[in-house]
KOLDORO-901767 format. One line per 8 residues: number of its first residue (from 1); their letters; for each residue x, y, z of N, C-alpha, C, O. Coordinates in steps of 0.001 Angstrom, whole numbers, always signed. Layout:
BEGIN
NUM) a) X,Y,Z,X,Y,Z,X,Y,Z,X,Y,Z  ...
This chain:
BEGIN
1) xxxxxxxx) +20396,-1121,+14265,+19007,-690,+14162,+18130,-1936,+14041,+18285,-2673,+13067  +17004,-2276,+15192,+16115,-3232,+14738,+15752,-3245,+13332,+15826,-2359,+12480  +15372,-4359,+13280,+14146,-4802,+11407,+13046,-4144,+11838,+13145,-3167,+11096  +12337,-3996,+12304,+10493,-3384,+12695,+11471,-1521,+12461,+10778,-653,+11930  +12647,-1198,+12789,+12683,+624,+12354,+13239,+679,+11093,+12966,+1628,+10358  +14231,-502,+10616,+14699,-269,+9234,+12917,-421,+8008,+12700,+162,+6946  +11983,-1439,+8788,+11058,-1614,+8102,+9721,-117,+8017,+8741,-214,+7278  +9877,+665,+8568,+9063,+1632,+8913,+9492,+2813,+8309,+8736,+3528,+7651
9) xxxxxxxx) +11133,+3143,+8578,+11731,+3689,+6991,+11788,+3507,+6127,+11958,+4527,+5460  +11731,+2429,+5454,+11154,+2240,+4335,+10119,+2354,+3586,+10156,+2305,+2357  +9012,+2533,+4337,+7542,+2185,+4369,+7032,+3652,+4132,+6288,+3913,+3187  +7507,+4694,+5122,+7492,+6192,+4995,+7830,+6811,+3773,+7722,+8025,+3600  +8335,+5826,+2711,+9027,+6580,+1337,+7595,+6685,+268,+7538,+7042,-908  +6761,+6329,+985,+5792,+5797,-155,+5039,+7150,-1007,+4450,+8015,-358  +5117,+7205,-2234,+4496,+8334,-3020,+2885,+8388,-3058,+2033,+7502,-2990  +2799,+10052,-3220,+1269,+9990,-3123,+482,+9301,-4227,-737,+9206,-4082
17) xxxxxxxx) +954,+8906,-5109,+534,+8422,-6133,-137,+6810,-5662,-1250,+6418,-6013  +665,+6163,-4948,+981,+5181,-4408,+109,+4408,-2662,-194,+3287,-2253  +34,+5692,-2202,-1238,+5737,-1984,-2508,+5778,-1965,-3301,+5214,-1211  -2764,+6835,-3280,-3781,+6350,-4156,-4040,+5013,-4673,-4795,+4380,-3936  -3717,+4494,-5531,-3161,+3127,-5661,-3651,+1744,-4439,-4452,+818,-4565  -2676,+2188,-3196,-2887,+1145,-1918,-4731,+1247,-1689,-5482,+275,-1613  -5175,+2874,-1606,-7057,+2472,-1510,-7136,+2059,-2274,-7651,+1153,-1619  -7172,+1511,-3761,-7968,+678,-4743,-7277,-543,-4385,-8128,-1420,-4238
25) xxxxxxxx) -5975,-1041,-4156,-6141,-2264,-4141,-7022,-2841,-2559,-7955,-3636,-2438  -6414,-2215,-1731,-7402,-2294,-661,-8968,-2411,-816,-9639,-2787,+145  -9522,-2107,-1961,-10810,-2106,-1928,-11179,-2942,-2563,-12391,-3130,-2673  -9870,-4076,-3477,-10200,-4929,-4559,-10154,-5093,-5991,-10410,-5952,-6835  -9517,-3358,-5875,-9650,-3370,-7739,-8351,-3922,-8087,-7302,-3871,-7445  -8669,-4609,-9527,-7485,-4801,-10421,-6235,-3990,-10881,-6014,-2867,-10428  -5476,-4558,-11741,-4771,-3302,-11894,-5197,-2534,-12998,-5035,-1323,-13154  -5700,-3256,-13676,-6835,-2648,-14884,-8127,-2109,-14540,-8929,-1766,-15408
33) xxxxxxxx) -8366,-2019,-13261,-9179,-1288,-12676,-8775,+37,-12282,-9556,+987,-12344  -7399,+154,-11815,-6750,+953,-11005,-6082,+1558,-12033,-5319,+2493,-11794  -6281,+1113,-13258,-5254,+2115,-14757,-6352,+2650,-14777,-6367,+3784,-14298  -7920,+1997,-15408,-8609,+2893,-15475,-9359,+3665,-14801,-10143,+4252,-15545  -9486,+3958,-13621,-9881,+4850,-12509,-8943,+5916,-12174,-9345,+6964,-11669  -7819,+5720,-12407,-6513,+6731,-12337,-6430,+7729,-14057,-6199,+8927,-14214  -6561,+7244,-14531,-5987,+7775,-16139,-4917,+7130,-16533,-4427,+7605,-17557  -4147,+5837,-15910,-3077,+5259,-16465,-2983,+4261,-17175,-3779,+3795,-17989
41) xxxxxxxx) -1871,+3888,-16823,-1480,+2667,-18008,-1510,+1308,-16988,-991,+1166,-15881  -2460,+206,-17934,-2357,-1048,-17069,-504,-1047,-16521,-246,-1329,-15351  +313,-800,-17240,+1782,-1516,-16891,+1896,-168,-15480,+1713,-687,-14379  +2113,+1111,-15429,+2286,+2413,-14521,+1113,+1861,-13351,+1291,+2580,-12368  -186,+725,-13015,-755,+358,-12255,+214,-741,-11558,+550,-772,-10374  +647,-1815,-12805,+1237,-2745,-12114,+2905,-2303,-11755,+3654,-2899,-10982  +3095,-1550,-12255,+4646,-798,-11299,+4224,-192,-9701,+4881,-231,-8661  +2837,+380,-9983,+2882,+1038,-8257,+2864,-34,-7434,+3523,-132,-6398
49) xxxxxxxx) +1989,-984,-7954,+1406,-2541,-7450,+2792,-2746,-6211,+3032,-2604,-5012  +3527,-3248,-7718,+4655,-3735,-7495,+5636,-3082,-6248,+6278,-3645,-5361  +5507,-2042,-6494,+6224,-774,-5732,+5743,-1232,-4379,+6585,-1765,-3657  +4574,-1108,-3953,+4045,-1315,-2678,+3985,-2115,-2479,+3568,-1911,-1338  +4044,-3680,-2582,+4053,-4931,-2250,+5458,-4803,-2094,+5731,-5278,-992  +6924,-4215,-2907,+7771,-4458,-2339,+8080,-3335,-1134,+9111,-3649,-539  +7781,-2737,-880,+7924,-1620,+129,+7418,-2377,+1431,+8211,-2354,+2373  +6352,-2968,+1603,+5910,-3355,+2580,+6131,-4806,+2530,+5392,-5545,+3180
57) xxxxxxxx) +6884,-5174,+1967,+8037,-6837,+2330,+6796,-7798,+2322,+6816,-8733,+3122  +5592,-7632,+1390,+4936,-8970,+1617,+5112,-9276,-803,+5560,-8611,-1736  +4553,-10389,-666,+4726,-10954,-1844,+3535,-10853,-2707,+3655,-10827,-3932  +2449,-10799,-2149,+1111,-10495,-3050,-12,-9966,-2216,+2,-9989,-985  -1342,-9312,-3215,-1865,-8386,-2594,-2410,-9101,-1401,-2509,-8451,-361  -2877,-10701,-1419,-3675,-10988,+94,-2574,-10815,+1229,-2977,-10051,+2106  -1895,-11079,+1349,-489,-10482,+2291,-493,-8945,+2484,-383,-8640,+3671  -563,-8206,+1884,-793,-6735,+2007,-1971,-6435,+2596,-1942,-5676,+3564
65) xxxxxxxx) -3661,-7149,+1975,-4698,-6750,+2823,-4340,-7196,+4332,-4396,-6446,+5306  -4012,-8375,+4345,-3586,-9035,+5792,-2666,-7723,+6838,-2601,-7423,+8030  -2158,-7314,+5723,-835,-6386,+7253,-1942,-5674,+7175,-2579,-5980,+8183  -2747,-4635,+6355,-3551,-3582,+6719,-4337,-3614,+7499,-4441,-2676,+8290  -5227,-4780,+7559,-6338,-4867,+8206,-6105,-5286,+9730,-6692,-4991,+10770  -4960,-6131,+9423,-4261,-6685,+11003,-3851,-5372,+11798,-4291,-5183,+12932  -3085,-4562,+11241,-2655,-3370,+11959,-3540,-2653,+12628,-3212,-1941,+13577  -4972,-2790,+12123,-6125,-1916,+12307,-6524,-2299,+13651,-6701,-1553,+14614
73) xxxxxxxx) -6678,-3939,+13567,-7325,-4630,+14714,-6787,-4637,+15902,-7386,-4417,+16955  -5689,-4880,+15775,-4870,-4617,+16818,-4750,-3286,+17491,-3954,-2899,+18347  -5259,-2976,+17181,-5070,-977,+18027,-3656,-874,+18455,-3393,-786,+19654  -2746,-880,+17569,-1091,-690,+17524,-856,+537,+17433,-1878,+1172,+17172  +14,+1123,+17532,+494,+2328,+16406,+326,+2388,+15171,+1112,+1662,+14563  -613,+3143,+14327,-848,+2607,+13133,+766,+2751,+12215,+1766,+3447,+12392  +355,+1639,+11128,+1789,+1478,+10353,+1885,+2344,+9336,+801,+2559,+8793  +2982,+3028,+8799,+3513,+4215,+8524,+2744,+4424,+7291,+2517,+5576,+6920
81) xxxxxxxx) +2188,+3091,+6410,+1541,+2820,+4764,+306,+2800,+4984,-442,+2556,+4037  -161,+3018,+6117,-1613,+2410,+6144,-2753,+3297,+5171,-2630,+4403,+4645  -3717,+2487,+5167,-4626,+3189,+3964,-5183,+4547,+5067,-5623,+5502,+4428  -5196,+4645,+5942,-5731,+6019,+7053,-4777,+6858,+6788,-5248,+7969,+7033  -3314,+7007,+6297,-2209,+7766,+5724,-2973,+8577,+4615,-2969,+9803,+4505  -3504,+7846,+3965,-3694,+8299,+2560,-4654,+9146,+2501,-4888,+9776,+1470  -5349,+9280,+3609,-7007,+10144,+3673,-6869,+11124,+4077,-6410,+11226,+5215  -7240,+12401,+3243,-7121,+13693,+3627,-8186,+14014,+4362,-9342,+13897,+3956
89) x) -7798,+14518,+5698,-8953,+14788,+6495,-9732,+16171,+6469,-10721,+16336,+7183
């Protein structure tokens, strides 16, 4: 199995919670932003954090805005995490 399909299964596991989550960091908030805008706990912010930075194989959040926004520009197939996933239409 290529890396780009093992990476896209992976990526598909992502909880709705976690999505929630990916729009605030996408938009800039902290994780103490993102505890308190959610009802959680700074540490349950920095676990989703964590969660999704490792899900999507980059190391910190400017690496994560980078795949999102790159994916966008490119008029690709959008990628399986993208913040357009998360929006109920």
């Amino acid at each position: 199995m290529l890396e780009q399909e093992r990476k896209r299964k992976r990526l598909t596991r992502a909880t709705p919670r976690e999505c929630e989550v990916l729009k605030l960091v996408l938009l800039g908030f902290t994780n103490k932003d993102i505890a308190q805008q959610l009802g959680i706990s700074d540490y349950t912010a920095r676990d989703h954090v964590s969660a999704l930075l490792k899900k999507n194989e980059v190391k910190n959040r400017t690496q994560l805005l980078a795949l999102h926004v790159t994916s966008t520009r490119k008029k690709k197939k959008p990628h399986p995490l993208h913040l357009t996933d998360c929006i109920a239409d």
